[in-house]
C-alpha positions in Angstrom: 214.6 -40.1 77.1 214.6 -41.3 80.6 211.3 -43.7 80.6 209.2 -44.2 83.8 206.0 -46.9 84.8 203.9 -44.6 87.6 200.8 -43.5 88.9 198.9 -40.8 87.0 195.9 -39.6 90.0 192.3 -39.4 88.6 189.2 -39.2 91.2 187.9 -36.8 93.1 189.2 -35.3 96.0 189.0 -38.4 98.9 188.3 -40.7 96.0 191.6 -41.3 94.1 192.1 -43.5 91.1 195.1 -44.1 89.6 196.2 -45.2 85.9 199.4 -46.9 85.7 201.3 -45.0 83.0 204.5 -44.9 81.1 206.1 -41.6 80.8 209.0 -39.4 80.1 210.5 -38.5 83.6 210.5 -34.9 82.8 206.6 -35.2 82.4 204.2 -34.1 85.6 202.4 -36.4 87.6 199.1 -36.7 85.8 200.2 -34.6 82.6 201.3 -36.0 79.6 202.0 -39.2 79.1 203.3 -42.1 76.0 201.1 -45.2 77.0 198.6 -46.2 79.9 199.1 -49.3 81.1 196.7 -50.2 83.4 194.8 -49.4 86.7 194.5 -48.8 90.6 192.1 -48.9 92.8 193.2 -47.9 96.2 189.8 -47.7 98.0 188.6 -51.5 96.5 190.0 -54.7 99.2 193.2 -55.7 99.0 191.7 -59.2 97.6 189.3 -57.6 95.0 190.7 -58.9 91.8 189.8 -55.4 90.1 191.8 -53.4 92.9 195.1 -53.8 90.5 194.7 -54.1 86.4 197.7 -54.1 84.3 199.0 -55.2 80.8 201.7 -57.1 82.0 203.0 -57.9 78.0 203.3 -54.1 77.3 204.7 -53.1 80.8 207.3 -55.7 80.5 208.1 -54.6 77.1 208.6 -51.1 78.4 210.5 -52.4 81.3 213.0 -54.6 78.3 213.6 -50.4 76.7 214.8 -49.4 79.7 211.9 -47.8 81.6 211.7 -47.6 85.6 209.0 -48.3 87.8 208.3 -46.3 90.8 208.2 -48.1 94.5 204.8 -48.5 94.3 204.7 -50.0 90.5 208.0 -52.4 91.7 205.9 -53.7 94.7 202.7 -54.3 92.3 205.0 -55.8 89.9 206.3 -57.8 92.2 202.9 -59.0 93.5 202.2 -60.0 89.5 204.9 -62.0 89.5 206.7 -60.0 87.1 209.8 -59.1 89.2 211.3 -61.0 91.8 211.6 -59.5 95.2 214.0 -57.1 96.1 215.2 -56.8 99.9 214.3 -53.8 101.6 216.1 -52.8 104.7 215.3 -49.6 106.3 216.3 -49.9 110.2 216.0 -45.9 111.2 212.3 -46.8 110.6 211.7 -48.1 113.8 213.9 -46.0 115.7 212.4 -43.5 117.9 212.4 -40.0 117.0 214.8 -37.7 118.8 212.4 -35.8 121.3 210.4 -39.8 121.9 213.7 -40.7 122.6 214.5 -37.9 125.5 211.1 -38.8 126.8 212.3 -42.3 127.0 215.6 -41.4 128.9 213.9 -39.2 131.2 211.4 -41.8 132.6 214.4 -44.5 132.4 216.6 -41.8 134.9 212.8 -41.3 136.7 212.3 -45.0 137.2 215.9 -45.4 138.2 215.6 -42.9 141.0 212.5 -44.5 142.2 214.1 -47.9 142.6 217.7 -46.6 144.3 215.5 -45.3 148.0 213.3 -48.7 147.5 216.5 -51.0 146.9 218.4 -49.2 150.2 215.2 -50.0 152.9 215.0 -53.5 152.0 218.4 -53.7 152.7 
């Protein structure tokens, strides 16, 4: 059985709260699940002490049989103390989209044409 630590949504609608959950893979999102691990706040500051509750014995214990955490779960994990970091490289984040990037050429080839009759009178 292919074990994962996730988010299971609770809360109304604009006001989530999470439980931090194992479960079978196969399993929906907030359906069933084998053993709830903990909580999230989302909405509390990121200094509030009660923002992010975990059982950090039983999660590693799950994480010792093999189960995965989810992105989000790695990166509170990692804030615990529980994992060490792992790099994270994504460099098409910061790249422009494609039609930001025509945009950007176009005003380049504007700018350029603007400077060439400017450059030949001062000369």
């Amino acid at each position: 059985m292919a074990m994962k630590i996730r988010l299971a949504r609770g809360g109304s609608n604009k006001r989530p709260h999470y439980s931090i959950v194992a479960a079978d893979s196969r399993m929906p999102r907030d359906g069933r699940f084998i053993e709830k691990l903990g909580t999230y706040h989302p909405l509390l500051p990121k200094d509030s002490e009660h923002r992010v509750k975990m059982d950090v014995e039983r999660v590693q214990y799950w994480l010792d049989h093999g189960a995965q955490p989810t992105d989000r779960i790695a990166r509170m994990l990692e804030a615990a103390g529980v994992r060490e970091k792992a790099t994270r490289n994504n460099p098409q984040k910061a790249k422009p989209g494609k039609k930001a990037q025509e945009r950007a050429d176009a005003r380049a080839a504007k700018a350029a044409e603007a400077a060439a009759p400017a450059e030949e009178s001062a000369e």
